[in-house]
VEXNUVEX-429959 format. One line per field, with one value per residue (C-alpha): residue number from 0; residue in one letter; chain; x, y, z. Coordinates in steps of 0.5 Angstrom, whole numbers, plus 500, padded with zeros to 3 digits. Each point is the difference from the previous one (the first is absolute). Layout:
<pts>
seq = c(NUM	...) $
type = c(a	...) $
mol = c(A	...) $
px = c(X	...) $
py = c(Y	...) $
pz = c(Z	...) $
</pts>
This chain:
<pts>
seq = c(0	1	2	3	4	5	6	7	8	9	10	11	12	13	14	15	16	17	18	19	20	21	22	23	24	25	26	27	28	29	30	31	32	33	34	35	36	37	38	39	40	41	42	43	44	45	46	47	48	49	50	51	52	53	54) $
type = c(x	x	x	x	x	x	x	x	x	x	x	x	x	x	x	x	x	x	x	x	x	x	x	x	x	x	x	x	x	x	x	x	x	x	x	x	x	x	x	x	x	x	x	x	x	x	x	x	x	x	x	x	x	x	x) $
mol = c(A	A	A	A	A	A	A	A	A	A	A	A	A	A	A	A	A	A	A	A	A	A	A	A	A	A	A	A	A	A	A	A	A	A	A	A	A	A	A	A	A	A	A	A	A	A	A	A	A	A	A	A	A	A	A) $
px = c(414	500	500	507	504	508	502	498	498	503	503	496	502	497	501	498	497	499	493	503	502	494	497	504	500	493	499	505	495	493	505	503	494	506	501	505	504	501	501	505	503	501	503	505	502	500	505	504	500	503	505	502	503	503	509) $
py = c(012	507	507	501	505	502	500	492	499	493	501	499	502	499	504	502	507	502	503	507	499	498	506	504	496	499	509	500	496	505	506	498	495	495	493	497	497	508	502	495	501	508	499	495	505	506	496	498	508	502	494	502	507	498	500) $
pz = c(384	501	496	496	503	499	507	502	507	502	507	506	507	507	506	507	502	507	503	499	492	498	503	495	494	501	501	494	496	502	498	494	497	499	501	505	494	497	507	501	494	501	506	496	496	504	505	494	497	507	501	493	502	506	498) $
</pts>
């Protein structure tokens, strides 16, 4: 079991990247000092901040 935390992790997803995507995760990752997980996750949520704005 792992730390208790308020916003429970239990979903887990696997996909496929090209070459050139993990490239750019991997540059995000030296820059920001993230994770892939947090990278994904702040992409998930940029992407839903400009969607949610669309009429």
């Amino acid at each position: 079991m792992g730390r208790p935390t308020d916003t429970p992790k239990n979903n887990r997803e696997s996909f496929r990247l090209s070459d050139d995507d993990i490239e750019k995760l991997k540059f995000c990752m030296e820059r920001s000092n993230m994770s892939k997980t947090d990278i994904v996750r702040k992409g998930i949520d940029l992407v839903y901040r400009e969607t949610q704005k669309e009429p």
